[in-house]
C-alpha positions in Angstrom: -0.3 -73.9 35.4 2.4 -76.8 34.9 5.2 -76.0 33.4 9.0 -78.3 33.4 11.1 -75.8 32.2 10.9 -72.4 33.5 12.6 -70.5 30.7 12.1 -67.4 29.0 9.2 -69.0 26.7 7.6 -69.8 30.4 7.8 -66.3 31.4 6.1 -65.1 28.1 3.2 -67.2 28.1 2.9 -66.4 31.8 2.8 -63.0 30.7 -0.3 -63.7 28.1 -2.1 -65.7 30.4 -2.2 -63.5 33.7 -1.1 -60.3 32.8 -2.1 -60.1 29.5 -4.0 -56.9 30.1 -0.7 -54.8 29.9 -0.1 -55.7 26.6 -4.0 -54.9 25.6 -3.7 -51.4 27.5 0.2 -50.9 25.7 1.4 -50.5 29.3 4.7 -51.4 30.5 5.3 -51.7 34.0 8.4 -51.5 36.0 7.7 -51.0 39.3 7.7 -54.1 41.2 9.1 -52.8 44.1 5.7 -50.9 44.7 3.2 -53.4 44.0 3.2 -56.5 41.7 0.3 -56.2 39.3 -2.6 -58.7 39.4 -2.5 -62.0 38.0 -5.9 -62.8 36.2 -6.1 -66.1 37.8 -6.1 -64.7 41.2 -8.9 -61.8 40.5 -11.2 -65.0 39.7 -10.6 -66.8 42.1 -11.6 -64.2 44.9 -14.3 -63.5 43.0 -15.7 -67.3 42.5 -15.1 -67.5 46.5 -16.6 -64.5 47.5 -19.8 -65.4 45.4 -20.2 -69.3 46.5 -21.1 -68.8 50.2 -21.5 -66.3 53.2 -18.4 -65.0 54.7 -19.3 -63.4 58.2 -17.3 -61.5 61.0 -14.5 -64.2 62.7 -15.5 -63.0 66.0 -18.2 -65.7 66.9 -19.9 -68.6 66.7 -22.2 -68.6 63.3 -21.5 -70.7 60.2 -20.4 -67.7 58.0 -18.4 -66.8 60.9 -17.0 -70.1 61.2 -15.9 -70.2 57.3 -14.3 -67.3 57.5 -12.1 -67.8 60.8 -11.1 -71.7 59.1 -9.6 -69.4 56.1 -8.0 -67.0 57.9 -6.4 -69.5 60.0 -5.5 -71.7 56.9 -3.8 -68.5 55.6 -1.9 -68.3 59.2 -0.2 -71.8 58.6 0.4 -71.4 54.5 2.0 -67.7 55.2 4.2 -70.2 58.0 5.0 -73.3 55.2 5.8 -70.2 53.1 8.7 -69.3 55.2 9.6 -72.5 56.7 8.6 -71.7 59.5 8.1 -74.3 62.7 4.3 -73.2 64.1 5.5 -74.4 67.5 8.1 -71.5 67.3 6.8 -68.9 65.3 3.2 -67.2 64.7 1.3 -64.7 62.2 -0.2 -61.3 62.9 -2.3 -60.2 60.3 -1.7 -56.4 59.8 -3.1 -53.9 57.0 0.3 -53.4 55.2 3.7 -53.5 56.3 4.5 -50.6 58.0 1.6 -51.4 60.5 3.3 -54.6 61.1 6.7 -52.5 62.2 4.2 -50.3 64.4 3.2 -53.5 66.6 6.8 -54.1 67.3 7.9 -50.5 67.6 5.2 -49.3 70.1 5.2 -52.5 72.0 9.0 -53.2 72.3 10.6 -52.0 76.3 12.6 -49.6 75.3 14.3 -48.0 77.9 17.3 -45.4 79.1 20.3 -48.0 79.8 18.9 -50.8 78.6 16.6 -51.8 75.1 18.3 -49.8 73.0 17.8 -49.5 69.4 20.2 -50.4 66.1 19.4 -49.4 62.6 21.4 -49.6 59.5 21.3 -46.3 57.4 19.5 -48.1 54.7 15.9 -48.6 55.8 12.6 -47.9 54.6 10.9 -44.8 57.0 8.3 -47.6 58.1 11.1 -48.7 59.9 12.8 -45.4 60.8 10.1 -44.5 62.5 10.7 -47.1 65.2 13.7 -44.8 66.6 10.5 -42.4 67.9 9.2 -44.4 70.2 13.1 -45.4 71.2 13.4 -41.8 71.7 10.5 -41.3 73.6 11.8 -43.8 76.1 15.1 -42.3 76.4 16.6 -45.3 75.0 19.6 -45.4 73.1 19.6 -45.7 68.8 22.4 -46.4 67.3 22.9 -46.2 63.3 25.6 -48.4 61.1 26.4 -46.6 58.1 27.4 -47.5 54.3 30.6 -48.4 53.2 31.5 -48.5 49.4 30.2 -46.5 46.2 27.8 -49.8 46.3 25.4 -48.8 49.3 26.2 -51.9 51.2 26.0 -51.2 55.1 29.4 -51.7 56.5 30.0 -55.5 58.2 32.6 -54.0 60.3 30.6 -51.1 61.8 27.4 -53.4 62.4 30.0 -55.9 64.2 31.4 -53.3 66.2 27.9 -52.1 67.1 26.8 -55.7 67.7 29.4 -56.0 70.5 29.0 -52.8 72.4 27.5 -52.7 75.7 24.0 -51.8 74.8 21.9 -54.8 73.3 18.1 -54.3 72.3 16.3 -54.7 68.8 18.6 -54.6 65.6 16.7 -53.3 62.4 17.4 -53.9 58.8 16.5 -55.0 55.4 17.0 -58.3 53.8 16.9 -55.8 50.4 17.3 -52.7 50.2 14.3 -51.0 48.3 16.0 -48.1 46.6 19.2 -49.6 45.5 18.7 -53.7 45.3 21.2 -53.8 47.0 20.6 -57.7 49.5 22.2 -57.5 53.1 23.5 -60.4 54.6 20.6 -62.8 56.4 23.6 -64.2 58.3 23.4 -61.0 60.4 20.4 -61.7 62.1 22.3 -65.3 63.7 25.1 -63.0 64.3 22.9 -60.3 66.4 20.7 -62.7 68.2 24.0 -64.6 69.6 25.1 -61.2 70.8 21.9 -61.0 72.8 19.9 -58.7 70.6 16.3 -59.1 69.2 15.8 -58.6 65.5 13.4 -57.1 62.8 14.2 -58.2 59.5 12.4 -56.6 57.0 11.8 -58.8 53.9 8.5 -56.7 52.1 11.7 -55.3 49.1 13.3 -59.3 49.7 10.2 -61.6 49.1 9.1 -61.3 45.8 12.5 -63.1 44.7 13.9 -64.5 47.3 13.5 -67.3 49.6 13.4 -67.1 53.1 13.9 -70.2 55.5 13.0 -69.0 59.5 14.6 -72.0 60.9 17.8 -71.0 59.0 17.3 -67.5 59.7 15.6 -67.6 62.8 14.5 -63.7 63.2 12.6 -62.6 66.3 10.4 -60.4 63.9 9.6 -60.4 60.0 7.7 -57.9 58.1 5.9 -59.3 54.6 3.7 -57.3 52.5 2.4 -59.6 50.0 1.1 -57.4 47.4 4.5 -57.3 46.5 4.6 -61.0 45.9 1.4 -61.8 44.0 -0.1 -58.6 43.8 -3.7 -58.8 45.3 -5.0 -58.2 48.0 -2.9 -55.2 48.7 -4.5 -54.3 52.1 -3.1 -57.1 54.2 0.8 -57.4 55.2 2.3 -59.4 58.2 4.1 -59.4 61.6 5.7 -63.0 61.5 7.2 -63.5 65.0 8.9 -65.4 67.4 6.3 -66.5 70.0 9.1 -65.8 72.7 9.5 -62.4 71.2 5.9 -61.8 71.0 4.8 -62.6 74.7 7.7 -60.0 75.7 6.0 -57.3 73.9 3.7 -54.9 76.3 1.1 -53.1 74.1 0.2 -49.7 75.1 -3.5 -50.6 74.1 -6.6 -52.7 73.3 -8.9 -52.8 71.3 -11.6 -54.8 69.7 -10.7 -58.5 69.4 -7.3 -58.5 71.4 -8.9 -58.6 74.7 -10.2 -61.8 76.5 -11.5 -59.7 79.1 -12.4 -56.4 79.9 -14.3 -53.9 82.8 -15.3 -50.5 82.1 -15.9 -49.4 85.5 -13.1 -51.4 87.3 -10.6 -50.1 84.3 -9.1 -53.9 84.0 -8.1 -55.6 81.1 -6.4 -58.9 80.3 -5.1 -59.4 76.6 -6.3 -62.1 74.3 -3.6 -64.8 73.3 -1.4 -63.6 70.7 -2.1 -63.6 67.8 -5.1 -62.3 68.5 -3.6 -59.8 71.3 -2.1 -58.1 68.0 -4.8 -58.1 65.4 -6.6 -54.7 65.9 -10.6 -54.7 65.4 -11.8 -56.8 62.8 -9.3 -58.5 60.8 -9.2 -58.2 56.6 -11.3 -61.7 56.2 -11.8 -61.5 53.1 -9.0 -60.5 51.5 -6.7 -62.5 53.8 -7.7 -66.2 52.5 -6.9 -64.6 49.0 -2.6 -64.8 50.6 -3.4 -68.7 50.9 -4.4 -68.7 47.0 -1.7 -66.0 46.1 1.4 -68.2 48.1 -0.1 -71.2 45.9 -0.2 -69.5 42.6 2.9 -67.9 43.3 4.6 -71.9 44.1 3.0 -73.0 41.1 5.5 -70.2 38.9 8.1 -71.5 41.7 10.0 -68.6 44.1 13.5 -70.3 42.3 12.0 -69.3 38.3 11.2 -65.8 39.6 14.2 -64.5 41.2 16.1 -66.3 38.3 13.7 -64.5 35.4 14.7 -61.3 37.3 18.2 -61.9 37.9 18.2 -62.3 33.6 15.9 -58.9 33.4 17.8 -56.6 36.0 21.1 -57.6 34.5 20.0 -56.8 30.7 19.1 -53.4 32.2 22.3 -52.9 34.3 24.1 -53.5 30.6 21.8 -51.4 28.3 22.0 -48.6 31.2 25.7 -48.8 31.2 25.9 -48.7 27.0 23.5 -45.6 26.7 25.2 -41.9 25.9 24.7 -38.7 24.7 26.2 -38.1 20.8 29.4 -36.8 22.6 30.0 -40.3 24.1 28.6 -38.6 28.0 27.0 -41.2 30.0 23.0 -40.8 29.5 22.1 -42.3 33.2 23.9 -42.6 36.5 23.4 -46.0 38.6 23.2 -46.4 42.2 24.3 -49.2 44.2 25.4 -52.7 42.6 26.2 -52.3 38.8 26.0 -56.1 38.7 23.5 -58.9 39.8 25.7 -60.4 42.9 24.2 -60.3 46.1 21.2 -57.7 44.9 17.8 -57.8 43.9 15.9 -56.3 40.8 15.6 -52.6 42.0 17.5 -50.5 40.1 17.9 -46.9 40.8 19.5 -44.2 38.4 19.3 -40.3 37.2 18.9 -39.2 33.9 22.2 -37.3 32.9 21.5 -34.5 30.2 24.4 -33.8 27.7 26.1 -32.2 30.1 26.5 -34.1 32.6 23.9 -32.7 35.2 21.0 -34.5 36.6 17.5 -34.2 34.8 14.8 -33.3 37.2 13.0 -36.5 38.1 9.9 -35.3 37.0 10.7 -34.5 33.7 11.3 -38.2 33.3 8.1 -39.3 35.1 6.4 -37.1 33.0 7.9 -38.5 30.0 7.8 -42.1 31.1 4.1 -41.5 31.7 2.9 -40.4 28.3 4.8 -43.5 27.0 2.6 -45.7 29.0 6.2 -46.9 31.1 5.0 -47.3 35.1 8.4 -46.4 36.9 8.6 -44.7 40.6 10.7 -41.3 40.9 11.3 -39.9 44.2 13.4 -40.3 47.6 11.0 -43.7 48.0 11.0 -43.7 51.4 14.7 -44.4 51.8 16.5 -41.2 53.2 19.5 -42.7 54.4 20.0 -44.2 51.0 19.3 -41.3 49.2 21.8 -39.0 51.5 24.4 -41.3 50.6 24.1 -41.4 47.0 23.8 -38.1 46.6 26.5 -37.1 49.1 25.0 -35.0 50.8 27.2 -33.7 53.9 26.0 -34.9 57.4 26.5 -31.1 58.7 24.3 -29.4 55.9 21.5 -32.3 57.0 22.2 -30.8 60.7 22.3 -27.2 59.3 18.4 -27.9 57.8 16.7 -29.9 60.6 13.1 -28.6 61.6 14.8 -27.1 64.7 17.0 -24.1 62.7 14.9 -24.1 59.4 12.1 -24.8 57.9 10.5 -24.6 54.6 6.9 -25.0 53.3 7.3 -27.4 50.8 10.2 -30.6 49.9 11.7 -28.2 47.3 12.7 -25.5 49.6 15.2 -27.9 51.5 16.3 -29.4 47.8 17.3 -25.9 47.3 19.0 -25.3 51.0 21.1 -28.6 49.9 22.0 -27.7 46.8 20.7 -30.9 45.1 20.0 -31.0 41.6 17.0 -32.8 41.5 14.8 -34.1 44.8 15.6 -37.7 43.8 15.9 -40.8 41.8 13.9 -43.0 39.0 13.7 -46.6 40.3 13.5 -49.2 38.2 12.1 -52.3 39.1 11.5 -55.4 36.8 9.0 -58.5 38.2 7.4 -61.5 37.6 5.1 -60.3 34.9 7.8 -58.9 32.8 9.5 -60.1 29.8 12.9 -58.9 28.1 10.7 -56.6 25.7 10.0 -54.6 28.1 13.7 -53.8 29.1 14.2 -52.8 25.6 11.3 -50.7 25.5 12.4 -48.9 28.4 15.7 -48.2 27.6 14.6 -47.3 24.0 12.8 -45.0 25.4 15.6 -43.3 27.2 17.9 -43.2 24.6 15.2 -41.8 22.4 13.7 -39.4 25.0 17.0 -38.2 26.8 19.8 -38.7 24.3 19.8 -35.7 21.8 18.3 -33.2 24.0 16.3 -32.9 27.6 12.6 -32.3 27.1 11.4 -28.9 27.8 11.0 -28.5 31.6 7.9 -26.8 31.2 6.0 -26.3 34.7 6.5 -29.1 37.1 4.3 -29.5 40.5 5.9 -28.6 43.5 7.3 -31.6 45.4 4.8 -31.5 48.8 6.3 -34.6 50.3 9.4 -37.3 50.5 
C-alpha cells in the first residue's frame, strides 16, 4: 500500500483493508499495549510462504534447512535496519517473547556483592523486576529511583544521583511506561553508560510509535516484542545487544544449538558464537521470517504516520475523559499519569468514578466493556511500582503485607489488608488499526454505562493473580 498523505482518510481505509474484520465482528479494540491485532495482509503472506516450499530445522546442512536459516538471518539484519542499528556493533537474539529476552540478560549478567550492582526505576514491567532476583541471589546491590510528580515520571534528580554513586552495574528502565504512557528520557541511557554502567532499555510499550536509532541511543541491551508492532507472530520477541555487552555475559547453561562443542563423560563444553550462544533449542523459524514482512508492512504505513495517528487518538481520549461527569457535575473517570500528549505514548490508564466519588471495581467495567464488544485491559498490568504510586499506597503498609508477616490465598485478600478500593486500573490503549470512531464509542459508552448509576455488582471472580 502507497499512500502520500498519511491523514485520517489513510488511517480509515487502512482500517477497511487490514483490519476490516473488527468492524464485521462489531468489535472495538483498545488495547494495543497487549498485542496489536493482525493485519490481513500479513496472515496471507505467511500463509502463501509457508505453502510454496519446505521449511526444515536451521540446524544443518539440507535445502529446507538452508531456506529457513537464509530467512531467519534476513530477519536478523531487517530487525538491525529497523533500529538503525550498525551490524558491526550490535547483534539479534531471537527469544519467544520479551520477558525471555530480559531472562538472558538477567541470569547471565556478573552480579556480584561490591561490585555489578543493579538500578531500576520504580516504573518497570515485572519482566524486568524480576532481574533484581538473580541480583539478590548474588548478594549484589539493587537500587530503585522513584517517581516524582502526580505525572508518574521517574525523578531525573534521583536517577542522577544514583548514576554517580559508588556502585556501577546494569541500569534498567523503560523507554515507555506500559501502564501510564508516560515516555522516559532515551538520553538516560548516554547519560548511564558514560557513568560506567551497562544498560537495558526496554522498548516492547515504546516501539509500536516510536522510533528508535541505536547509534543515537547506543544501549548495551534492548528488549522488542514485535507483536506489539504488527501484530503476528506473537511468539517471537528480541534481545538486541551490544556485541561487547554480549561476550561479557556468562550463561549458567546450554543447551541445544548454543554449544559448538560438547563431552558427556569429560563434562566440557564450549559455547557457540553469539547469537547462537543465546538462542535456546530450536529457534521459532517459521514465524520469525514473518518480523522481516511485518517491519516492511509496518514501513510501508511509516513509524512517523503511526505515532502521529495516535498522538491525534490518545489526545481526543485524554479530552473526552476529562469532559465526562456524573448529573451532579462529579468527575466520571480518574486519569493517571500525563493528562496531555507531551513526552507520552497512547496508554492511557484511569478508574471509573461512581457518583460518589469512589472507584468502581474494575471488573464491573470489564464486564461491561465486554458485553459491548470494547477490548480494554483492567488490572495492575504487570506494573506494581506504578500502580503503588498511583494509588498511594504507603511504603510501610507494602512492608506490613510482605509474604514474610502475612499472607493471603488469593490477590483480594491483600486488596483488603491495603485498604484499596478496587485491585486496579482500566488501560486504555489506542493503535494503529484504530480510527477516531472508536474513541467515541468508547467514551459513549462510559458516559452511558457509568454516568447515571453503577451497574449492579452482581458476583465477580475472585482476583487469583496480579
Amino acid at each position: 500500500m502507497t499512500v502520500d498523505r498519511k491523514d485520517a482518510a489513510f488511517f480509515e481505509r487502512l482500517r477497511a483493508e487490514e483490519f476490516g474484520y473488527l468492524d464485521e465482528t462489531g468489535q472495538v479494540y483498545l488495547d494495543h499495549t497487549g498485542t496489536a491485532p493482525v493485519p490481513r495482509g500479513l496472515a496471507r503472506a505467511q500463509a502463501a510462504r509457508l505453502g510454496a516450499q519446505a521449511y526444515g530445522n536451521p540446524h544443518t546442512e539440507s535445502p529446507a534447512s538452508a531456506a529457513s536459516t537464509a530467512l531467519v538471518e534476513e530477519a536478523r539484519l531487517r530487525v538491525l535496519r529497523f533500529l538503525d542499528a550498525d551490524p558491526a556493533e550490535y547483534t539479534v537474539v531471537f527469544t519467544a517473547n520479551a520477558s525471555q529476552a530480559v531472562k538472558l540478560v538477567a541470569e547471565a549478567y556478573p552480579f556480584r556483592r561490591g561490585q555489578g550492582a543493579l538500578l531500576l526505576t520504580q516504573d518497570n514491567h515485572n519482566s524486568v523486576n524480576g532481574v533484581r532476583e538473580f541480583a539478590r541471589a548474588a548478594r549484589a546491590k539493587v537500587g530503585l529511583v522513584p517517581f516524582k510528580g502526580d505525572e508518574l515520571r521517574v525523578s531525573g534528580a534521583a536517577l542522577r544521583r544514583a548514576l554517580t554513586g559508588r556502585h556501577r552495574g546494569l541500569f534498567c528502565y523503560p523507554a515507555q511506561s506500559n501502564f501510564t504512557g508516560v515516555r522516559h528520557p532515551l538520553e538516560w541511557v548516554a547519560g548511564a553508560r558514560a557513568a560506567g554502567w551497562d544498560t537495558l532499555l526496554d522498548a516492547a510499550a515504546y516501539l509500536p510509535t516510536g522510533k528508535l536509532s541505536l547509534r543515537k541511543v547506543p544501549a548495551d541491551f534492548v528488549v522488542a516484542s514485535w507483536y506489539k508492532v504488527f501484530g503476528y507472530p506473537s511468539g517471537v520477541g528480541s534481545l538486541v545487544a551490544r556485541r561487547d555487552a554480549l561476550a561479557r555475559l556468562r550463561r549458567p547453561w546450554f543447551a541445544g544449538g548454543t554449544i559448538q562443542v560438547v563431552s558427556s563423560r569429560a563434562h566440557w563444553h564450549r559455547m557457540a558464537q553469539a547469537p547462537a550462544a543465546f538462542e535456546d533449542g530450536t529457534p521459532d523459524f517459521h514465524a520469525i521470517p514473518q518480523i522481516t514482512a511485518g517491519l516492511d508492512w509496518y514501513d510501508e504505513v511509516g513509524a512517523d504516520a503511526v505515532a502521529e495517528h495516535v498522538t491525534v487518538l490518545t489526545g481526543r481520549l485524554l479530552k473526552a475523559l476529562a469532559g465526562l461527569r456524573h448529573p451532579d457535575g462529579r468527575p466520571l473517570v480518574r486519569v493517571y499519569g500525563p493528562r496531555g500528549t507531551e513526552a507520552r505514548g497512547g496508554t492511557v490508564a484511569l478508574n471509573v468514578l461512581d457518583g460518589r466519588g469512589r472507584v468502581v471495581d474494575e471488573r464491573i467495567v470489564a464486564r461491561e466493556c465486554a458485553a459491548a464488544g470494547i477490548s480494554v485491559r483492567t488490572g495492575c498490568f504487570c506494573n506494581p511500582g506504578a500502580g503503588e504510586e498511583a494509588f498511594a499506597i504507603a511504603p510501610r503498609m507494602l512492608r506490613r503485607t510482605g509474604p514474610g508477616r502475612w499472607r493471603a490465598e488469593t490477590i483480594d485478600g491483600y486488596i483488603q489488608r491495603l485498604g484499596l478500593p478496587s485491585g486496579g486500573a482500566v488501560r486504555v490503549s489506542p493503535g494503529i488499526a484504530n480510527v477516531a470512531s472508536d474513541i467515541d464509542r468508547f467514551v459513549d459508552f462510559l458516559h452511558a454505562t457509568f454516568a447515571a448509576a453503577t451497574p449492579f455488582r452482581g458476583e465477580l471472580a475472585p482476583r487469583l493473580t496480579c
